[in-house]
Structures are given as C-alpha cells and as structure tokens.
C-alpha positions in Angstrom: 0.0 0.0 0.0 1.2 3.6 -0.9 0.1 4.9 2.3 -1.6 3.0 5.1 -4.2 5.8 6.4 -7.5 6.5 5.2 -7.8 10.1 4.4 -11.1 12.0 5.3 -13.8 12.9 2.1 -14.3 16.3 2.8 -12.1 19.1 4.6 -14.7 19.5 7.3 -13.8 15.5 8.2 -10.4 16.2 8.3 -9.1 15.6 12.3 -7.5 18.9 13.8 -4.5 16.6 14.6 -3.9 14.9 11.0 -4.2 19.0 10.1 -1.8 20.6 12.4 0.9 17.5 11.6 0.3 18.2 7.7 1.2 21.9 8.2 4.1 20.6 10.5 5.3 18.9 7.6 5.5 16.0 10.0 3.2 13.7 7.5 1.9 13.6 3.6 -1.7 13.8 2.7 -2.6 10.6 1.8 -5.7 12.2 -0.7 -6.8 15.2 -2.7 -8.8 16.5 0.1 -6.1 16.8 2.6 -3.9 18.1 0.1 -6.1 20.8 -1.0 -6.6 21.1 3.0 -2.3 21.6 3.8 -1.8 25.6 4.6 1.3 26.4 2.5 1.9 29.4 4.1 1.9 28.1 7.3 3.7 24.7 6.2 6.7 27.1 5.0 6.9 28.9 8.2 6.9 26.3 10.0 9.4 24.3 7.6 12.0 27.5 7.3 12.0 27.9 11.3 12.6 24.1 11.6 15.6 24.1 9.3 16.8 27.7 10.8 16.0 29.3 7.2 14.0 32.1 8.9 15.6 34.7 6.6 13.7 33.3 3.7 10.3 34.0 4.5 9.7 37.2 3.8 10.6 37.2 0.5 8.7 34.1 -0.2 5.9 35.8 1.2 6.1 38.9 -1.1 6.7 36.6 -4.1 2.6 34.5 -3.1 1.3 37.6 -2.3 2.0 39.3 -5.2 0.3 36.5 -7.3 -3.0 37.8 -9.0 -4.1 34.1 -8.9 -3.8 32.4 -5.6 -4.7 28.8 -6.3 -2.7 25.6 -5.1 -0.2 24.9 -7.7 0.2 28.7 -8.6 1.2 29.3 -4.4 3.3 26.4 -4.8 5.4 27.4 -8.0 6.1 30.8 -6.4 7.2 29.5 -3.3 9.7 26.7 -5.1 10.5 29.8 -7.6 11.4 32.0 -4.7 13.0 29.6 -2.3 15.4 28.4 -5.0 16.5 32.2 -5.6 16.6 32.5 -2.3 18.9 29.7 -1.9 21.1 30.8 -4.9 21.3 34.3 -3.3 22.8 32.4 0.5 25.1 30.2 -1.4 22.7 27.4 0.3 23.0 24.2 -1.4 22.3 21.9 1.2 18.9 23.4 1.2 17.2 21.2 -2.2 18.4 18.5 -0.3 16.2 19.5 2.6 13.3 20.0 0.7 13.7 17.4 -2.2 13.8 14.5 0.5 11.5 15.9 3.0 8.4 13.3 4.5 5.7 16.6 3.4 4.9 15.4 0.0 3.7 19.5 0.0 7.7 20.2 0.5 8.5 17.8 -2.1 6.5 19.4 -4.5 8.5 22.8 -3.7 11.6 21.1 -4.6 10.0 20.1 -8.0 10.0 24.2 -8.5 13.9 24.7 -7.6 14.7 22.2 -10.2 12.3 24.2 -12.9 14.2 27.1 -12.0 17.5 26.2 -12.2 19.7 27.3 -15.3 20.3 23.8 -17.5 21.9 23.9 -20.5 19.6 21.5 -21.5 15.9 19.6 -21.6 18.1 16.2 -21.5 19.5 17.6 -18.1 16.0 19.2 -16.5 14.4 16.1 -17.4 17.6 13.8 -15.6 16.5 15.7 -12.4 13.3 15.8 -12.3 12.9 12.3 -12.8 13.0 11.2 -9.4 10.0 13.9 -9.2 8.4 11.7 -11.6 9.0 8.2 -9.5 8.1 9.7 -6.1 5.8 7.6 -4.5 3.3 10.0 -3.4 0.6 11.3 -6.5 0.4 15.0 -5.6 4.7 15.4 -6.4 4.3 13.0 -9.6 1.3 15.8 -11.2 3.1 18.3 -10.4 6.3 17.0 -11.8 4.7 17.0 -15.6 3.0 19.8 -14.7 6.1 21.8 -13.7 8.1 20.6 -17.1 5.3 20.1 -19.9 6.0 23.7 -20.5 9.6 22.7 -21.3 8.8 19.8 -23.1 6.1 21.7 -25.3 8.8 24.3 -26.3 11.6 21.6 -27.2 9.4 18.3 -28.2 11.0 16.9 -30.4 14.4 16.5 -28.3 12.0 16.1 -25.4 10.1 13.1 -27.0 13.2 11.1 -28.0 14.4 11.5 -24.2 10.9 10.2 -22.8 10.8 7.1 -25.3 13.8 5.7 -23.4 11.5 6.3 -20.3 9.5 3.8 -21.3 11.4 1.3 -20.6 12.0 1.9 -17.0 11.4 -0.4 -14.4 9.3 1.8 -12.3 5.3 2.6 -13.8 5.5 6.5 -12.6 8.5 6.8 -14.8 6.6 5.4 -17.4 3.3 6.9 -17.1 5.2 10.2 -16.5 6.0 10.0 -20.6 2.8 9.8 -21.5 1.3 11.8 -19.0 3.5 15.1 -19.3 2.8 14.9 -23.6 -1.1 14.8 -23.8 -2.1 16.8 -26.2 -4.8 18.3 -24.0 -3.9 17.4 -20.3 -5.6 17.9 -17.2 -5.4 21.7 -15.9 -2.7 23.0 -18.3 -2.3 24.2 -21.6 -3.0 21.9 -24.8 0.3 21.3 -27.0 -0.9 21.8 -30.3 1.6 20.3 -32.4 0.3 16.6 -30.8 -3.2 17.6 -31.2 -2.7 18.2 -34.9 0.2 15.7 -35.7 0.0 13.3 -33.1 2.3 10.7 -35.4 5.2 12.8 -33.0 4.7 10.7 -30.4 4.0 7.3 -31.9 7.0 5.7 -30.5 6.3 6.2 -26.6 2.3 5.2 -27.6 3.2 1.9 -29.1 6.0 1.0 -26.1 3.3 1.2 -24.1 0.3 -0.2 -25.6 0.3 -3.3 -23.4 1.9 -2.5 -20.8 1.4 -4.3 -17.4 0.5 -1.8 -14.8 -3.1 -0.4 -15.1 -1.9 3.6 -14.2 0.0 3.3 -17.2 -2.6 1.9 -19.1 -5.0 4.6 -18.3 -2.6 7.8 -19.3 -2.1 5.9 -22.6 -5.8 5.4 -23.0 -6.2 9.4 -22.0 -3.7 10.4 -24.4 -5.4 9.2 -27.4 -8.7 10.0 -25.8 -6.8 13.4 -26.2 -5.9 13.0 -29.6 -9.1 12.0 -31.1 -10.8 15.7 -30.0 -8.7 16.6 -33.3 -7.5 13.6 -35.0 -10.0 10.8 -35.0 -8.1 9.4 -38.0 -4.8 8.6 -36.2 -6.9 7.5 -33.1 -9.4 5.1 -34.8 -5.8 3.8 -37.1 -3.9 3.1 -34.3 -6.5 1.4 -32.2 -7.5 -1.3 -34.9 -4.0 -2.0 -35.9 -3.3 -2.5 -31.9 -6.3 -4.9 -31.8 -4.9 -7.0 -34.6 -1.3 -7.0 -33.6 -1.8 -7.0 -29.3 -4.8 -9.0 -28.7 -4.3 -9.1 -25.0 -5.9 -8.2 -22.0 -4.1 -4.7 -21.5 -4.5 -3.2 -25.6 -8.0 -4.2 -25.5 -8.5 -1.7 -22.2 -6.4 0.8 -23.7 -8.2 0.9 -26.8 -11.9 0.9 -25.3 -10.8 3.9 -23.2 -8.9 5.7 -25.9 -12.0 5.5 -27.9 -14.6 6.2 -25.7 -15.0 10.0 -27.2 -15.7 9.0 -30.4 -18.1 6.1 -29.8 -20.4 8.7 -27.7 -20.5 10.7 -31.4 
C-alpha cells in the first residue's frame, strides 16, 4: 500500500491533529482532500524555522502575495521559484536537499520548483532531475512533476520526446506513465500542446511501447492520451487502435483501446 491511512472525504472531516501534523510537515496527505486542506503558508513557516532558514520567508511571502491568482499549484510554483533564488542568493545548497527529500509530499513538490528554476543547459538535463520527481511515491509530487516541465517539453518536443521514449522502458510505472502523461495533447489543468493535437504521429514511439503495458496507471494515461488526440484527429486514433487490436490482442490493448476511444463512440 502507498500509504496505510485512510484520508477524510471532505475538509470539514479532516481531524484537527492529522491537520496541524500536515502543516508541521511531519506527514503527507494521503488524498486530494487533505492536500487541497495543507496551509502552505503556514507549512513554510513552520518548515523554514525548523531548518533555521527564517531569513527566507519574507521574500517568499512577497513573491505569493504578489500573485493575481492564488490557487494551489500557482502558491506552490512561487514558493519553489522563490526559495530556490533564495537559496542561490545564501550560497545554500544543502537546502534542495532538505526539501527534495522531505516526509511533506507538499515540501517535495516545492523542490520540483527549484529544479524548474535552475539554469540547465539543457531539456536532456532538467528532465535527468526531475525524474525522481516523476517516480516519487506520493501522486500529488508525480502531477506536479509533468506539470512543472510540460512547458519545457512543449517548447523543445521533439528533443523532449526522444528522451521520454527511453523512459519507457524503466522499471518503475510513474516513470513510465510520466512519458505519456506530461505529452497529452490536452492534459488535465494545463495548456493543450498543439503540435500533438494536430500531428500526433510525433509521439507514436512512446504510444506503441506502451500499448500493453502491465500496470493499469500506465494503461490509463495511454488510453487518455489518445482520448486526447481523437478531439482533433479521430483518424490517427481510430488507425492506431484497430491495428493495436490486430497485432496486441491481450488483455491490457484491449483496455487501452476501449478507453482511448470512448470519445468517439459517444458521437
């Protein structure tokens, strides 16, 4: 089991204990609800003063504050964005270590920001380090890891797409559901990448390593990203999924394919 306690359905359910520890950054959320429910601002006090990083605060605080936008992930990419210039500017870099292996999944998910933020020389090398973003064991840092990079990727696909098809082949299923998952054409509360929606052929080679694969989280993103495609190219999608029928006729393509095409069968 990922995590062994049951999280409450509603923030109201939530225990004032299981509260004050997640703003203690002494445990993850174990659900959507308590991660919607963690207090960033006070997570990051109480984080900074823990790791005697008090001098940090107030410009982290100026850098949420000045958002126009104060939602979840936008407080959490300014305070990564912030704390990693903020690090930069103390010579501190013992502090991604901090944050990058913390027990707050919350905290983890700041680290995901410092490595956005950091000068690479290349997509090969953003993508080396945010990998273990993309294997973390808890679901909150793994969406925010494609989240935090699909702008990258979108701007440099085609180097970014022959890096993800050797991701593929990894031995962990977040790694591999990371490569579909951060190049849907659409996505899930991000912007759409256009050249997949209209030439979707670009990312045939990570589709078809993946069309029967084993683990069902995979199998789903897969299924989603040609759910994706077929908005705007019902060709490709309705091509692919017959030919995967006729050449994969296992238990896994057949899924893949009935979820892929379940836009186009409500037409």
């Amino acid at each position: 089991m990922e995590f062994e306690r049951k999280g409450a359905r509603s923030l109201k359910d939530i225990p004032n204990d299981v509260l004050q520890h997640l703003n203690q950054g002494k445990i993850s959320s174990v659900n959507l609800t308590e991660w919607l429910a963690v207090d960033q601002t006070l997570l990051l006090k109480n984080i900074l003063k823990a790791h005697s990083r008090e001098s940090y605060l107030k410009p982290v605080l100026s850098a949420v504050e000045s958002l126009k936008n104060q939602t979840v992930n936008t407080v959490n990419k300014a305070i990564g964005a912030q704390l990693y210039r903020e690090s930069i500017n103390s010579n501190d870099e013992a502090f991604f270590e901090i944050l990058s292996q913390h027990t707050s999944d919350m905290v983890r998910c700041w680290a995901v920001y410092t490595i956005i933020n950091k000068p690479f020389k290349s997509v090969s090398e953003t993508l080396h380090f945010i990998q273990v973003f993309a294997a973390d064991q808890h679901f909150g840092v793994r969406e925010i890891a494609w989240m935090a990079v699909r702008p990258l990727v979108a701007a440099h696909l085609e180097e970014a797409l022959l890096i993800l098809e050797n991701w593929t082949m990894h031995e962990d299923e977040n790694v591999r559901r990371f490569a579909t998952e951060v190049t849907r054409p659409r996505g899930v509360w991000c912007e759409h990448i256009e050249e997949l929606k209209q030439t979707p052929e670009m990312a045939v080679t990570i589709l078809e390593a993946l069309r029967a694969d084993s683990s069902l989280y995979v199998q789903n993103s897969v299924a989603n990203w040609l759910n994706d495609a077929s908005k705007t190219r019902p060709d490709f999608v309705q091509t692919i999924c017959e030919r995967w029928n006729n050449e994969s006729p296992v238990k896994a393509t057949a899924y893949i394919v009935k979820r892929a095409l379940r836009t186009l069968h409500k037409k």
